[in-house]
C-alpha positions as protocol buffer text, in pm:
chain_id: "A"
residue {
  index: 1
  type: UNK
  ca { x: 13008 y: 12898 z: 20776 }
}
residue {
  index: 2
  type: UNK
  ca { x: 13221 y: 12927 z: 20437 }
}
residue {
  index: 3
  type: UNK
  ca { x: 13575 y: 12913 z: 20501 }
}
residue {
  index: 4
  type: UNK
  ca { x: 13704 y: 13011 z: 20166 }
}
residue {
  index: 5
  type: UNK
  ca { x: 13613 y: 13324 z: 19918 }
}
residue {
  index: 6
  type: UNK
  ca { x: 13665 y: 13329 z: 19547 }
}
residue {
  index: 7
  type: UNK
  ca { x: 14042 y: 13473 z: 19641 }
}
residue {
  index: 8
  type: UNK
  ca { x: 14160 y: 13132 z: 19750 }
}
residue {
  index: 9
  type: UNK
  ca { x: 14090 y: 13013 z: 19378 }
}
residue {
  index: 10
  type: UNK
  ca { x: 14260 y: 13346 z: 19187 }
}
residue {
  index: 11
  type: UNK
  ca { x: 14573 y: 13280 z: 19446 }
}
residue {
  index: 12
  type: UNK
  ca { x: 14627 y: 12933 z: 19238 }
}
residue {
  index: 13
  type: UNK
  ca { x: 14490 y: 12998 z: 18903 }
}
residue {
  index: 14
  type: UNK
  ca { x: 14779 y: 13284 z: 18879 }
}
residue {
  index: 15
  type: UNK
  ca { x: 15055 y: 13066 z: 19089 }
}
residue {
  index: 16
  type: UNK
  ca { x: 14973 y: 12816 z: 18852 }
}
residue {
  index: 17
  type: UNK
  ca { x: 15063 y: 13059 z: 18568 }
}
residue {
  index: 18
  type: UNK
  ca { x: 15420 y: 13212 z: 18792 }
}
residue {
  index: 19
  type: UNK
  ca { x: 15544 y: 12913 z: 18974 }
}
residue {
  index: 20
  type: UNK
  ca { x: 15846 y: 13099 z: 19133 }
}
residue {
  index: 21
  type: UNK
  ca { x: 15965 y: 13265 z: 19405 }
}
residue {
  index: 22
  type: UNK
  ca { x: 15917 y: 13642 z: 19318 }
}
residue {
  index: 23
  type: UNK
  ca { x: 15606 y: 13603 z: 19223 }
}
residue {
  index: 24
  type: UNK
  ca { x: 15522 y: 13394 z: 19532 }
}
residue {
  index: 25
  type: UNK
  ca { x: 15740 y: 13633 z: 19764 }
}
residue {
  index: 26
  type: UNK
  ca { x: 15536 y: 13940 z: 19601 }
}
residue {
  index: 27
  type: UNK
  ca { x: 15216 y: 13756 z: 19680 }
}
residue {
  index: 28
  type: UNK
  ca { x: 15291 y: 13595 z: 20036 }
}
residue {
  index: 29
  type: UNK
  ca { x: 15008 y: 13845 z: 20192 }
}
residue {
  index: 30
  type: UNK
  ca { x: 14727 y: 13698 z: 19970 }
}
residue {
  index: 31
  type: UNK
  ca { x: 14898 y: 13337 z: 20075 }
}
residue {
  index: 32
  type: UNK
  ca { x: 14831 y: 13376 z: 20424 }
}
residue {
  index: 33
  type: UNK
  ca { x: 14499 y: 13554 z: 20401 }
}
residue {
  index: 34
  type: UNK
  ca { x: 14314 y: 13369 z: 20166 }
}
residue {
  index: 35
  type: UNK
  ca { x: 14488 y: 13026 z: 20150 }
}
residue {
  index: 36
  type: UNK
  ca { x: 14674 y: 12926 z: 20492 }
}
residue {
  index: 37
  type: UNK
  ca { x: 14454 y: 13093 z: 20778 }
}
residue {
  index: 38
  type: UNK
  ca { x: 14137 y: 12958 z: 20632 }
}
residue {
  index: 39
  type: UNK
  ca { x: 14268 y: 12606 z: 20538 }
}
residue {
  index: 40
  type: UNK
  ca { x: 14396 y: 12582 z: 20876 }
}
residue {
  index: 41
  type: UNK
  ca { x: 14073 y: 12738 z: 21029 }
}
residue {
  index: 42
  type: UNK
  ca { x: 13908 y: 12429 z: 20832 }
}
residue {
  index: 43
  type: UNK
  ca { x: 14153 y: 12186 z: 20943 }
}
residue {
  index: 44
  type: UNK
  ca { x: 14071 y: 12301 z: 21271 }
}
residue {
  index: 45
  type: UNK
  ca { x: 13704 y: 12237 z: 21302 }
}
residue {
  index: 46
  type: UNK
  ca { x: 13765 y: 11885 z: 21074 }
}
residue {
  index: 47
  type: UNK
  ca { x: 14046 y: 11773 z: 21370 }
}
residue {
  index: 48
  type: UNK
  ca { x: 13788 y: 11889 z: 21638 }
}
residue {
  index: 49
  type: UNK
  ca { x: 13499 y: 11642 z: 21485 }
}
residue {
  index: 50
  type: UNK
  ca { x: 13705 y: 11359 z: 21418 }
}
residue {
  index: 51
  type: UNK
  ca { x: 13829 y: 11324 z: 21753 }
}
residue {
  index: 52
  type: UNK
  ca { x: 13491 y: 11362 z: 21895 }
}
residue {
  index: 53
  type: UNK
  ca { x: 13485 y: 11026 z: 21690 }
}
residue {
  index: 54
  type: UNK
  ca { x: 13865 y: 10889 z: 21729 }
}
residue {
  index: 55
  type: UNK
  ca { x: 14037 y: 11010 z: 22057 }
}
residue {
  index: 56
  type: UNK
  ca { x: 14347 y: 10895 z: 21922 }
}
residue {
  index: 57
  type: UNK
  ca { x: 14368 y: 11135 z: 21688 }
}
residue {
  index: 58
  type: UNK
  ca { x: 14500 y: 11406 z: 21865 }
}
residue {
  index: 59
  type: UNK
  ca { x: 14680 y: 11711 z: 21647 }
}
residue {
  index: 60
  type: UNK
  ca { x: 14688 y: 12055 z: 21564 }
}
residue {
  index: 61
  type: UNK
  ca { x: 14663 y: 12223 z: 21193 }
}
residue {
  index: 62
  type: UNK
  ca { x: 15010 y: 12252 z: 21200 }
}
residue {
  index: 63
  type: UNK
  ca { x: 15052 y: 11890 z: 21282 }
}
residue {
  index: 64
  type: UNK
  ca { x: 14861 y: 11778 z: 20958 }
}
residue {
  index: 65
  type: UNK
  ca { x: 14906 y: 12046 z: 20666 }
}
residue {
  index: 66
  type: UNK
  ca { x: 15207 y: 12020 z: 20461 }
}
residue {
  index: 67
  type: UNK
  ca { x: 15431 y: 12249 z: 20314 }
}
residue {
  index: 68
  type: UNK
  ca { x: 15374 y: 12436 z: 19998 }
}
residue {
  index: 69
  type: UNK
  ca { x: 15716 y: 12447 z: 19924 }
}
residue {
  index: 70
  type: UNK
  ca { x: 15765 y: 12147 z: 19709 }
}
residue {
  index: 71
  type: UNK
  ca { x: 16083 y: 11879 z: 19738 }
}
residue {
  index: 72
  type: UNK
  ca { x: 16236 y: 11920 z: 19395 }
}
residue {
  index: 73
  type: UNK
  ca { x: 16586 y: 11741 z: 19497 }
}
residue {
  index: 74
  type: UNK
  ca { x: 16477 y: 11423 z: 19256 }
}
residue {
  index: 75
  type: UNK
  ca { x: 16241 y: 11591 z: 19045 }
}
residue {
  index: 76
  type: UNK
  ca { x: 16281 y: 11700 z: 18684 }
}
residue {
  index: 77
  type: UNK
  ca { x: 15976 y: 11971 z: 18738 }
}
residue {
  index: 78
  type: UNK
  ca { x: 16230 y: 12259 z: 18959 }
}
residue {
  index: 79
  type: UNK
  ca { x: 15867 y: 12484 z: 19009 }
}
residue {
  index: 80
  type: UNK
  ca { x: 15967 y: 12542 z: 19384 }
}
residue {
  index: 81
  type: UNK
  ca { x: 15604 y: 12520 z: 19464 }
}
residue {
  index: 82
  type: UNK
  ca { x: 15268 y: 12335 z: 19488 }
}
residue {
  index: 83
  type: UNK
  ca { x: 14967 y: 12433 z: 19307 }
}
residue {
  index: 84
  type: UNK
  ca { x: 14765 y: 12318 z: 19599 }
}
residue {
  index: 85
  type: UNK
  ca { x: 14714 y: 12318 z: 19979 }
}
residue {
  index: 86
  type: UNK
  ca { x: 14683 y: 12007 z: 20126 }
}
residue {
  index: 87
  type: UNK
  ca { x: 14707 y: 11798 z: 20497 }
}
residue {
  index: 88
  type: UNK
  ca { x: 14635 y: 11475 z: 20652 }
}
residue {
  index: 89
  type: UNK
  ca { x: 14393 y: 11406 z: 20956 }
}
residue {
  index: 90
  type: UNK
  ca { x: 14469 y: 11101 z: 21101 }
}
residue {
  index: 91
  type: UNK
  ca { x: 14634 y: 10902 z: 21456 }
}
residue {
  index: 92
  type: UNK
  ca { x: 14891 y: 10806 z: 21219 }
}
residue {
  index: 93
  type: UNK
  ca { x: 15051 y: 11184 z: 21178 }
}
residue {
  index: 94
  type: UNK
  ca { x: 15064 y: 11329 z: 20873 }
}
residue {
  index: 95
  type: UNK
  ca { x: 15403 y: 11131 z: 20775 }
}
residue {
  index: 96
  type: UNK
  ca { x: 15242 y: 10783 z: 20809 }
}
residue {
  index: 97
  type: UNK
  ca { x: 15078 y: 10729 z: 20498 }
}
residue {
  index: 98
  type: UNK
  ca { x: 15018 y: 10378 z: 20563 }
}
residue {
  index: 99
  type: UNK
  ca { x: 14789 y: 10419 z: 20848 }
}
residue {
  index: 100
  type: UNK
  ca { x: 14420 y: 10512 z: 20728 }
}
residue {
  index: 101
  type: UNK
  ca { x: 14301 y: 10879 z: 20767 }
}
residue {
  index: 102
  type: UNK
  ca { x: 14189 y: 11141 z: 20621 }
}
residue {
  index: 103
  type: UNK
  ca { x: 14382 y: 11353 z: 20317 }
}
residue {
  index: 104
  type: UNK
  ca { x: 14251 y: 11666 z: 20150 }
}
residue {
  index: 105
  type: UNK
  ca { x: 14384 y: 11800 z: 19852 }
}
residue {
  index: 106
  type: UNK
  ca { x: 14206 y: 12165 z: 19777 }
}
residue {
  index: 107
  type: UNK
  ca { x: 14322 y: 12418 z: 19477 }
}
residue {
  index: 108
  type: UNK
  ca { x: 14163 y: 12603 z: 19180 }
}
residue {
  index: 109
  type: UNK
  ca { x: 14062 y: 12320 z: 19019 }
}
residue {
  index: 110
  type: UNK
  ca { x: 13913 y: 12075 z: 19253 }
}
residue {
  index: 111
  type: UNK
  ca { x: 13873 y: 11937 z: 19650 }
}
residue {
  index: 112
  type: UNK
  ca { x: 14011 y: 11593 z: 19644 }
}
residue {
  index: 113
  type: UNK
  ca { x: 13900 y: 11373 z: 19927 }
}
residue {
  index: 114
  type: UNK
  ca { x: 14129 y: 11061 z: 20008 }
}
residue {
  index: 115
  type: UNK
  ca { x: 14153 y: 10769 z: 20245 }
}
residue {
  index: 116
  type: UNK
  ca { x: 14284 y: 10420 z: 20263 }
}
residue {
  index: 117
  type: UNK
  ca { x: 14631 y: 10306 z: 20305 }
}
residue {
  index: 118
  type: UNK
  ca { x: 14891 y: 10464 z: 20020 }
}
residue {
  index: 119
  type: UNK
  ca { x: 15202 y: 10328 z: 19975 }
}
residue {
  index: 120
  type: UNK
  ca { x: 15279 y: 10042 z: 20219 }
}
residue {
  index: 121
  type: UNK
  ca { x: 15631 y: 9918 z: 20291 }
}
residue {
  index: 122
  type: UNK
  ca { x: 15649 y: 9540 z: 20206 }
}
residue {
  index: 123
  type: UNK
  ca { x: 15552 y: 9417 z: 20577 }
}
residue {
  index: 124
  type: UNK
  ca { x: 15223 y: 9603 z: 20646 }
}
residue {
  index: 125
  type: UNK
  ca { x: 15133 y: 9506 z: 20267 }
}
residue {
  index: 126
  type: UNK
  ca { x: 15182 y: 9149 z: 20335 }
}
residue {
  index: 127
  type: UNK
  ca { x: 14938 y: 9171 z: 20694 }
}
residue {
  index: 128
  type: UNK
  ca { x: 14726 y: 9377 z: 20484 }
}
residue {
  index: 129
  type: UNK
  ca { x: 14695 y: 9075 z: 20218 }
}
residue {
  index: 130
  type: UNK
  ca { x: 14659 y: 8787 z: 20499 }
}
residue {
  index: 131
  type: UNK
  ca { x: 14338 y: 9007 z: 20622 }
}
residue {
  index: 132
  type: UNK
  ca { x: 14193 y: 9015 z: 20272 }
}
residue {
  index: 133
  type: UNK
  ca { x: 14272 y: 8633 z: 20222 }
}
residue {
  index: 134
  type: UNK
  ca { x: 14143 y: 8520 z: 20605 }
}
residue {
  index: 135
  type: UNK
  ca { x: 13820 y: 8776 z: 20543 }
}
residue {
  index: 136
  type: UNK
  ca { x: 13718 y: 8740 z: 20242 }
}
residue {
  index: 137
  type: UNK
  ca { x: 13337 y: 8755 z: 20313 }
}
residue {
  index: 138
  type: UNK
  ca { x: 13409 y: 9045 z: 20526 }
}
residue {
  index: 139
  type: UNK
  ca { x: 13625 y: 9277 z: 20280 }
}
residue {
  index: 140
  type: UNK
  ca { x: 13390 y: 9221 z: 20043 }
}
residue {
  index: 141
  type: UNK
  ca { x: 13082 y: 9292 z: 20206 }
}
residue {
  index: 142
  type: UNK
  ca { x: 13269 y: 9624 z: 20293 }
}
residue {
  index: 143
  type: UNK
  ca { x: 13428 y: 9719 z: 19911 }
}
residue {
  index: 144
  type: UNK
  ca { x: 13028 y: 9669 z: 19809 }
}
residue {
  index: 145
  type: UNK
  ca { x: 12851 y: 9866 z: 20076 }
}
residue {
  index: 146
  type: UNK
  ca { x: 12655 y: 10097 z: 19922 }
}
residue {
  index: 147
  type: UNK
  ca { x: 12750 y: 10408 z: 20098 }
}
residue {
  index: 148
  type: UNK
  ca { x: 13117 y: 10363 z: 20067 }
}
residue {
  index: 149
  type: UNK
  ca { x: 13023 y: 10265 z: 19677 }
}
residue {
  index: 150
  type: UNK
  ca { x: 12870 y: 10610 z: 19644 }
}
residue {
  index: 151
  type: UNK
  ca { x: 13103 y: 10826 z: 19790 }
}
residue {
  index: 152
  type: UNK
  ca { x: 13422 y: 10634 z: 19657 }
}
residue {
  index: 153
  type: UNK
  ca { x: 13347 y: 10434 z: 19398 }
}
residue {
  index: 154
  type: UNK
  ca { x: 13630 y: 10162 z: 19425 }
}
residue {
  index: 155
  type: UNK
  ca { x: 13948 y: 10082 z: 19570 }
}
residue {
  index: 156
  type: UNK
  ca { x: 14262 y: 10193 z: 19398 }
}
residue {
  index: 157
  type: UNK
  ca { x: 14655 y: 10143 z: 19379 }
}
residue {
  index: 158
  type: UNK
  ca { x: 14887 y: 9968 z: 19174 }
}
residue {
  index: 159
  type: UNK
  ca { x: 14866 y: 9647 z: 19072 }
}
residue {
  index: 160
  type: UNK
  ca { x: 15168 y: 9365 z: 19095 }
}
residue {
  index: 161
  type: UNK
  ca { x: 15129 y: 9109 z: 18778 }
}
residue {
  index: 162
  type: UNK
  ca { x: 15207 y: 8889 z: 19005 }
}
residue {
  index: 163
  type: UNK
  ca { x: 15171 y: 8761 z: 19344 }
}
residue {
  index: 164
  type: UNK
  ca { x: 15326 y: 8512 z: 19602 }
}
residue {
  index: 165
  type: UNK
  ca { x: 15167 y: 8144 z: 19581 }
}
residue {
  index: 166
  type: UNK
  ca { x: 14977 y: 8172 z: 19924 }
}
residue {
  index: 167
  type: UNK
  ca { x: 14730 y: 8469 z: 19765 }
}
residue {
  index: 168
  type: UNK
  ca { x: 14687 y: 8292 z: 19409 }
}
residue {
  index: 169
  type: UNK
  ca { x: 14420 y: 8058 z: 19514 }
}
residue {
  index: 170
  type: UNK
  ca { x: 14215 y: 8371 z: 19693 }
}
residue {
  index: 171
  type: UNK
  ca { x: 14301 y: 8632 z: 19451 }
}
residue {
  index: 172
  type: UNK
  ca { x: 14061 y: 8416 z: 19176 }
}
residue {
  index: 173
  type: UNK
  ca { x: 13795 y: 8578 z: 19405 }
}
residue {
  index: 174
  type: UNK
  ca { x: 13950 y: 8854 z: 19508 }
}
residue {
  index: 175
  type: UNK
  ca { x: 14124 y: 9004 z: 19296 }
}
residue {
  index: 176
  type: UNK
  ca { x: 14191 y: 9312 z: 19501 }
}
residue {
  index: 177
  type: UNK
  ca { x: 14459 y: 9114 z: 19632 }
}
residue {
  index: 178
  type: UNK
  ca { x: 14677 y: 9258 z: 19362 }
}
residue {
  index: 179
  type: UNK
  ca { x: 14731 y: 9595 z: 19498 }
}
residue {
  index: 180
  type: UNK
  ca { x: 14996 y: 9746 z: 19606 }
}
residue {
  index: 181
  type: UNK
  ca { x: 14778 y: 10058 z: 19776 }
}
residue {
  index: 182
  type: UNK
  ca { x: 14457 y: 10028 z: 19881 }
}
residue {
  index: 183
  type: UNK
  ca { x: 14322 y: 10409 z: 19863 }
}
residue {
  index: 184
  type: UNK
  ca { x: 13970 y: 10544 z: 19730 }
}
residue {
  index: 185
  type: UNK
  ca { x: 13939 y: 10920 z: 19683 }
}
residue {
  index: 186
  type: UNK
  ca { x: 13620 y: 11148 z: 19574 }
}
residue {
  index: 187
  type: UNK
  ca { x: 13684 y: 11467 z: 19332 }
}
residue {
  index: 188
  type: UNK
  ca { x: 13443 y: 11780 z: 19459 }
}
residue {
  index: 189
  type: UNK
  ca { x: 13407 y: 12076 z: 19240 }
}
residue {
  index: 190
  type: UNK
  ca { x: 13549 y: 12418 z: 19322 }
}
residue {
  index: 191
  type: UNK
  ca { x: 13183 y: 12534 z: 19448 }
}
residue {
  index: 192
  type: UNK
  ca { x: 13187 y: 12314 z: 19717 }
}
residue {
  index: 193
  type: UNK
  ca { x: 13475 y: 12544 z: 19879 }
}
residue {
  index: 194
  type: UNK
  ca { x: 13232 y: 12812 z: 19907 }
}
residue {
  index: 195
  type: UNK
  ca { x: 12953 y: 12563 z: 20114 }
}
residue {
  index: 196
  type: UNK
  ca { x: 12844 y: 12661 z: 20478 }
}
residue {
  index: 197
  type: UNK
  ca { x: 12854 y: 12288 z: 20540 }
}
residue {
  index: 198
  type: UNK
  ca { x: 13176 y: 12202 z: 20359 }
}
residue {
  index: 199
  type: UNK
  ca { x: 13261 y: 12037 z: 20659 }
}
residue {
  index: 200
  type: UNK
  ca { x: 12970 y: 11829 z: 20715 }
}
residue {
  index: 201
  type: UNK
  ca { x: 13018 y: 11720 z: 20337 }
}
residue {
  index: 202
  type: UNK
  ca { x: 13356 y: 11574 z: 20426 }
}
residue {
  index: 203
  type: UNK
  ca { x: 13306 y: 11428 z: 20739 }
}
residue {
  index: 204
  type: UNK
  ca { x: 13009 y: 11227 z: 20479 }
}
residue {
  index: 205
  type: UNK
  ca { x: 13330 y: 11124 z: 20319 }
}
residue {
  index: 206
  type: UNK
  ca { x: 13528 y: 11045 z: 20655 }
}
residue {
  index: 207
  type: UNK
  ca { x: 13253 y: 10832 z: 20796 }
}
residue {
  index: 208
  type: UNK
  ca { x: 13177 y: 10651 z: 20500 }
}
residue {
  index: 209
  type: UNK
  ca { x: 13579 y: 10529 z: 20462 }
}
residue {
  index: 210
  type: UNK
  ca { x: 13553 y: 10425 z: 20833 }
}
residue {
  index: 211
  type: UNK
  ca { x: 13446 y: 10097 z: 20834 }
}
residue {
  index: 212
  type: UNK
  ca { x: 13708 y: 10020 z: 20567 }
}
residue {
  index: 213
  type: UNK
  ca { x: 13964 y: 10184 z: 20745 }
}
residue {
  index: 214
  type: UNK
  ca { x: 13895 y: 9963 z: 21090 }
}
residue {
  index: 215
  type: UNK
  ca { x: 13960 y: 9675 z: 20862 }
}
residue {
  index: 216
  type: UNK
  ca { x: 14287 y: 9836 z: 20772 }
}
residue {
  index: 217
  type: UNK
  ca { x: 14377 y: 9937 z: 21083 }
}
residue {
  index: 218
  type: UNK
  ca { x: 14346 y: 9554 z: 21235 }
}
residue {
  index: 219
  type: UNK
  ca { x: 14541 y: 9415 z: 20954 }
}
residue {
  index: 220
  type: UNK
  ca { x: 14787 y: 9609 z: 21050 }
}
residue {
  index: 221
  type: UNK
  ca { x: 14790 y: 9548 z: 21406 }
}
residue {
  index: 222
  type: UNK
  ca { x: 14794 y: 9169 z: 21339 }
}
């Protein structure tokens, strides 16, 4: 089953080109048709097969895509909108960035697939650090696994120059230990909107940030 046609891709090469309201207000009927029914119909089936896996993940479409509409309070860049759909699947909620899940970022261009922990507040990034430092055979058996390898790559984030004196000693080894995120993300071409097993491609990408993500996911519990 293909959830997407070729119209999903024209709707952002041209908002990309008339990032404003008329234009997006003349063009709302193609936005619903070819962009939010079948990213939500997609959504759907994803949510359906990763609580088969996860039962705490338990959410609707409307519980994990985000707004188009972009926050431009802070922002220099006043185009009211995103070039891109986008939500998160995870037991987390879509506003919990910290807790690993799923996040797919789909437009013209690309389908971005992301997991990992983004962004943690100062206490989760400590626990997150004690892990790494406590289980450091384990982490890195699971950075170098050759299926997460090939689907992700590496781990990314920012890194601090510096680090608190209880990490030093471990971060000679590990030097992962100087992230701030701990994310990992895989860039799909445009064609692979138009698969009959688009979903089966990303749940690939799902299971193979699992394992990583249960080591998250017990840091942060600790």
């Amino acid at each position: 089953m293909s959830y997407f046609t070729p119209d999903f891709v024209s709707f952002f090469q041209e908002l990309a080109q008339n990032n404003n309201r008329d234009w997006f207000q003349a063009n709302k009927p193609r936005f619903e048709k070819h962009v939010k029914q079948p990213f939500a119909a997609f959504i759907q089936d994803l949510i359906n097969r990763i609580e088969a896996v996860d039962h705490r993940v338990i959410m609707t479409p409307k519980d994990a895509i985000f707004q188009l509409h972009r926050d431009v309070r802070f922002s220099q860049d006043k185009s009211p909108y995103k070039v891109y759909t986008s939500a998160i699947i995870s037991a987390g909620g879509k506003k919990n960035t910290t807790f690993p899940g799923l996040y797919l970022q789909l437009n013209h261009e690309q389908v971005e697939v992301y997991s990992g922990v983004y962004m943690p507040e100062k206490e989760p990034l400590q626990k997150i650090r004690e892990h790494i430092a406590a289980n450091p055979e384990a982490f890195a058996k699971l950075v170098a696994d050759p299926v997460f390898v090939a689907k992700f790559g590496s781990i990314r984030g920012e890194v601090n120059k510096r680090l608190s004196k209880e990490f030093e000693e471990a971060a000679k080894t590990q030097p992962l230990l100087y992230n701030k995120a701990f994310y990992y993300f895989a860039t799909l071409p445009t064609t692979a909107l138009f698969q009959d097993d688009l979903a089966d491609v990303v749940m690939a990408y799902f299971h193979a940030a699992q394992p990583l993500g249960h080591f998250f996911e017990a840091a942060l519990r600790s």
